[in-house]
VOGU-3710 file (C-alpha; in Angstrom, 3 decimals, decimal comma):
1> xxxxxxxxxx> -23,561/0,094/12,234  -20,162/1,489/11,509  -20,060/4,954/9,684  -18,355/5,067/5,955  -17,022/8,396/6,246  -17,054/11,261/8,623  -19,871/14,063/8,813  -17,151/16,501/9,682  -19,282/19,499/8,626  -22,186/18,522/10,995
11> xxxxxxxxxx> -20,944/20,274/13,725  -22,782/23,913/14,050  -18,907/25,546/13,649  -17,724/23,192/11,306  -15,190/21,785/13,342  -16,211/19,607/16,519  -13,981/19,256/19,312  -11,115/17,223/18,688  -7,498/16,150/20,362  -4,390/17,175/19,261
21> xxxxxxxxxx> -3,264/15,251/16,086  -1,969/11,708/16,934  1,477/11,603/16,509  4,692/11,384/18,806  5,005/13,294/21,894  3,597/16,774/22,306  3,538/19,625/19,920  6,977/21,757/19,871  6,944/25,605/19,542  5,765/27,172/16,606
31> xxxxxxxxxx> 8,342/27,459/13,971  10,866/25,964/16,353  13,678/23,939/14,327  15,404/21,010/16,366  18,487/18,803/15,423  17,365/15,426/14,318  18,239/12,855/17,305  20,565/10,249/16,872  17,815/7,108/16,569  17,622/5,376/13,723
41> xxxxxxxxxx> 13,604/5,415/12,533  14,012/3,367/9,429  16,667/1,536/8,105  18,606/0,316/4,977  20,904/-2,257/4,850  22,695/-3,503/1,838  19,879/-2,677/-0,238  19,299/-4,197/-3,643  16,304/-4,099/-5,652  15,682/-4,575/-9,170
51> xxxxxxxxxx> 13,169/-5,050/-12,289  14,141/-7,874/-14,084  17,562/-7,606/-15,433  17,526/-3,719/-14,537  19,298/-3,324/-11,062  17,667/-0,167/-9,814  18,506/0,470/-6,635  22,224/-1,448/-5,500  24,043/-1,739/-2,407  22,591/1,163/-0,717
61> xxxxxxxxxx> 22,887/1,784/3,495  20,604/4,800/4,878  19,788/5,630/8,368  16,666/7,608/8,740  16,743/9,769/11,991  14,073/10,135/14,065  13,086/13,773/14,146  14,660/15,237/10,889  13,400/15,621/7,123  15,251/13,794/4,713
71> xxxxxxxxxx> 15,406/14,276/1,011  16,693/12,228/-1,391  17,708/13,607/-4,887  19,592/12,393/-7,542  19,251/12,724/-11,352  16,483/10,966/-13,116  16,360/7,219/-13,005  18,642/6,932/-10,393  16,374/4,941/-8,332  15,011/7,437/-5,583
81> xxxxxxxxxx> 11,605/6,443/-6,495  12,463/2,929/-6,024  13,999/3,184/-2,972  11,045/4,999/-1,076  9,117/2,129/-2,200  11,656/-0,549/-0,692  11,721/1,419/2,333  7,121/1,307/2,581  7,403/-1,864/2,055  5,402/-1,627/-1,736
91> xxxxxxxxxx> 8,784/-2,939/-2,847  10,539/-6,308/-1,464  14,153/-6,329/-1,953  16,024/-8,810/-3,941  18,926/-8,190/-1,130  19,337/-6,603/1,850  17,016/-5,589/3,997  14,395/-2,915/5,756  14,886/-2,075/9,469  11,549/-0,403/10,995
101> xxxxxxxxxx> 12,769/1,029/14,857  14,462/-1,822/15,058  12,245/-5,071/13,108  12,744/-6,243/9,758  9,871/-4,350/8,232  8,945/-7,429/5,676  8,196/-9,507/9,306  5,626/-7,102/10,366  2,060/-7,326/10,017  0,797/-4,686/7,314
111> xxxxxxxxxx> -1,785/-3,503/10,028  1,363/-2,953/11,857  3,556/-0,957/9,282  0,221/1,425/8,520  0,065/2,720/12,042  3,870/3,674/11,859  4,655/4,501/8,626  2,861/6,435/5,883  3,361/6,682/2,289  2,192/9,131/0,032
121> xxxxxxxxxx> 3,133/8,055/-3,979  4,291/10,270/-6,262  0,991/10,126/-8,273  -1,798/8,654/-6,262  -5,020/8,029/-7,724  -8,552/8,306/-5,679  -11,449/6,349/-6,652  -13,648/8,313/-9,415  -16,073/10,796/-7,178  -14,848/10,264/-3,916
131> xxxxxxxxxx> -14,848/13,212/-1,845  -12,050/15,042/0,197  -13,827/13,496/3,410  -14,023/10,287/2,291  -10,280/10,064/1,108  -9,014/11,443/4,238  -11,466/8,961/6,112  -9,804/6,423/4,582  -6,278/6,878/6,591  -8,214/5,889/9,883
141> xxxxxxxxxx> -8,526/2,145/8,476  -5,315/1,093/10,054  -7,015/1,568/13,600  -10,116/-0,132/12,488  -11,096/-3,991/13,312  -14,426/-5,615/13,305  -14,681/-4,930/17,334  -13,236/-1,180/16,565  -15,559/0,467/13,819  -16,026/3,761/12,925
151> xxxxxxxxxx> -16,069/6,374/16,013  -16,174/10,087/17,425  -12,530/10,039/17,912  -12,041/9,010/14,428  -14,251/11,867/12,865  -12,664/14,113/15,752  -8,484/13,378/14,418  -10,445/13,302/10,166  -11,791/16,697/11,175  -8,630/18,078/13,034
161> xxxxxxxxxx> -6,287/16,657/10,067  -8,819/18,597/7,436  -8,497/22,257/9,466  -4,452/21,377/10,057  -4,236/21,605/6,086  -6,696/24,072/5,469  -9,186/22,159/3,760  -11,801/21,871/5,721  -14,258/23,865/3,597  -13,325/21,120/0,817
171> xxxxxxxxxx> -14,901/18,388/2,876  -17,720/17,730/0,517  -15,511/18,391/-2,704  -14,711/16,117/-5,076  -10,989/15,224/-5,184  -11,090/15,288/-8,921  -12,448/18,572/-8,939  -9,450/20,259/-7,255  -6,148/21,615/-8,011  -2,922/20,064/-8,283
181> xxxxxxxxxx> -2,067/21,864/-4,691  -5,587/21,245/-3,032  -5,177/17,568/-4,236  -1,650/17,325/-2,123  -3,468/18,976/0,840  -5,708/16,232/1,020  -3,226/13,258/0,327  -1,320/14,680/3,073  -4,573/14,929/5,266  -5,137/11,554/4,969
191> xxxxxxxxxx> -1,521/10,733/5,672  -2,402/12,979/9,159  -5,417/11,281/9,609  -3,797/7,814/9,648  -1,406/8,810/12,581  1,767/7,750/11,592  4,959/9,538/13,165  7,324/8,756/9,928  5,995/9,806/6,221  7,505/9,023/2,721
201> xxxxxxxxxx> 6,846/11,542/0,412  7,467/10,532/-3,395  8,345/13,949/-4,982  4,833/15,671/-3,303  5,725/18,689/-6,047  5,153/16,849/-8,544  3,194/18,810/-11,747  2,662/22,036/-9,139  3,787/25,696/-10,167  6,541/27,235/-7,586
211> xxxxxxxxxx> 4,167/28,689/-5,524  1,999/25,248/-5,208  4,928/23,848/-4,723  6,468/25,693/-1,650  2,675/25,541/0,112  3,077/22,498/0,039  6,530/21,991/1,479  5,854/24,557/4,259  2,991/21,918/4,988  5,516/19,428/4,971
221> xxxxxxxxxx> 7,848/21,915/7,437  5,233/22,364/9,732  4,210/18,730/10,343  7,726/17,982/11,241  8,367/21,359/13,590  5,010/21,780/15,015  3,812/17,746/15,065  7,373/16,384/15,155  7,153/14,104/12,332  9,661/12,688/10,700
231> xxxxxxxxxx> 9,971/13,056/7,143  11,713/11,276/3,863  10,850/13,041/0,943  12,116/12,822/-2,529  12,584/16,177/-4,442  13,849/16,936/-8,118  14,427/20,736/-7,274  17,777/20,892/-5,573  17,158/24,660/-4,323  13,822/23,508/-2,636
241> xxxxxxxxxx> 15,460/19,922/-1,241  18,578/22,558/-0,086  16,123/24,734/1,520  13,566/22,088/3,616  15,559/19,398/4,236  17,984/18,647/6,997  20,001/16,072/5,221  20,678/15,607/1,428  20,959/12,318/0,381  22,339/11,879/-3,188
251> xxxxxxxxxx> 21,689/8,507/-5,687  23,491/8,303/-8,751  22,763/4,777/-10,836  21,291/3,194/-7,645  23,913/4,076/-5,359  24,442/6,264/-2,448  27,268/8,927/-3,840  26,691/11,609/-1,062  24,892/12,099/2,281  25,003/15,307/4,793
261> xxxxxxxxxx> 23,788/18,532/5,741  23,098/20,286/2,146  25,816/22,557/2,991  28,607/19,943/2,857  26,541/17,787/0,278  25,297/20,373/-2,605  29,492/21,197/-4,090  29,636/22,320/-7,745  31,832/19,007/-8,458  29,326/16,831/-6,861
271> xxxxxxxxxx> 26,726/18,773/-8,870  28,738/18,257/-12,510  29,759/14,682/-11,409  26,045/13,099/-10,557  23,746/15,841/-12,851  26,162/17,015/-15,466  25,162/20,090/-14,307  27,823/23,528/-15,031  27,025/25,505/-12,063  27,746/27,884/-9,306
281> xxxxxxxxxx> 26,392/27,250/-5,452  26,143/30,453/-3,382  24,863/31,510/-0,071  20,802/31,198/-0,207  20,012/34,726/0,646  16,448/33,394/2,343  17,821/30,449/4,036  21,569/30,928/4,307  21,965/27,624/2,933  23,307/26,567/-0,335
291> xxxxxxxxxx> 21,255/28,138/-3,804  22,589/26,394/-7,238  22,529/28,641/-9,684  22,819/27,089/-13,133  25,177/28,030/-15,714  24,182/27,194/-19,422  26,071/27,344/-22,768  24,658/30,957/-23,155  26,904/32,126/-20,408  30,647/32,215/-19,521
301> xxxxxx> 31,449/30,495/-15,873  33,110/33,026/-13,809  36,001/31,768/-11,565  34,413/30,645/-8,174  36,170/32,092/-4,685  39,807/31,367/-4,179
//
């Protein structure tokens, strides 16, 4: 009889003994922060998808590298949401197309995709009661059949992807019973749990306080440096995107306006161009990157440097 969800709390320590997290490769050093290679992951091509009348995402080429964390930002209802769905395959295309290492991703088998590619929405929903376990259970399905059921490796990576993201003593919790932060944690541990070397991340911030908020993205970090996944993520905070990310890319009305490093993407015009945002960008005194510092109607603009 196959098992329903792991008993990951069975084990006298609470944690039985498990393999490293499947993903691609071995594990780099700790805190160890590699140039993305040059292989394209996941493609766009000529892009177009719309709802209805409403063209929402037009014309746009993107190149996904293996290796590197992506974010895509771009003022509201510019179609980043949109196009993280086009590129999971939620979302078919009215033009264009989706290139998965290689293969149209609309001729794969969805069994396929899932073991590749995982997507995390920007507000997912779990089943009323359903525990932490069981949710994060649920991202071993991909690598299930009717001759493969449920097994000790797949409780061993459910169990490994729980301690990863510090919630294994949440097993038995509810996921409606958690915070906003815990409640990422676990999404994301299910997203570990299913395997996948390339996650989409549909603003993962989403209704958390700052401090939620960068927990969560050092998660993110450390999945890409220490598990070497690659990551597209979209973000609304422009310091945050600036900060994790090693590529920017920019939508304005569906469109791709600006792509690159956030030091040569995040410029004041760009900023008052796409956002309509008055603003100074200055050296990130954590980071050394770029840090936008708003400027309101309350205050006077001082000249920028020469």
């Amino acid at each position: 009889m196959s098992r329903q969800r792991p008993d990951v709390l069975d084990h006298p320590d609470g944690l039985p003994d498990v393999p490293a997290l499947p993903g691609p490769g071995a594990p780099r050093t700790p805190g160890a922060v590699d140039p993305p290679g040059t292989a394209d992951r996941l493609r766009a091509e000529g892009l177009v998808c719309a709802y209805g009348e409403h063209v929402a995402v037009d014309g746009v080429d993107l190149a996904v590298l293996d290796g590197g964390i992506t974010a895509v930002v771009g003022p509201n209802g510019c179609g980043k949401s949109t196009l993280l769905r086009a590129l999971g395959r939620l979302l078919r295309p009215r033009a264009g197309q989706v290139l998965l290492d290689g293969q149209r991703v609309d001729r794969l088998r969805t069994r396929d995709v899932a073991r590749v590619l995982g997507l995390l929405p920007q507000t997912p929903v779990a089943p009323e009661g359903i525990t932490v376990a069981d949710l994060v259970a649920r991202g071993r399905h991909p690598h299930q059949a009717w001759w493969r059921q449920w097994s000790g490796d797949d409780e061993a990576v459910v169990a490994q992807a729980l301690s990863w993201t510090g919630m294994l003593d949440l097993a038995d919790r509810p996921v409606d019973s958690l915070s906003g932060g815990q409640r990422q944690r676990a999404w994301i541990s299910m997203a570990l749990a299913q395997g996948t070397d390339l996650l989409l991340l549909d603003e993962p911030t989403t209704y958390l306080d700052l401090a939620h908020a960068v927990e969560v993205l050092d998660l993110v970090d450390r999945l890409h440096a220490e598990h070497g996944r690659t990551v597209v993520m979209v973000l609304h905070d422009l310091n945050l995107a600036a900060r994790y990310a090693d590529r920017l890319v920019v939508l304005h009305s569906g469109r791709v306006v600006a792509q690159g490093p956030p030091g040569e993407v995040l410029t004041e015009g760009l900023l008052a161009e796409v956002f309509g945002l008055r603003a100074r960008v200055v050296v990130d005194p954590v980071s050394g990157g770029p840090l936008v510092v708003p400027v309101g109607t309350r205050h006077v603009l001082a000249p920028g440097p020469a």
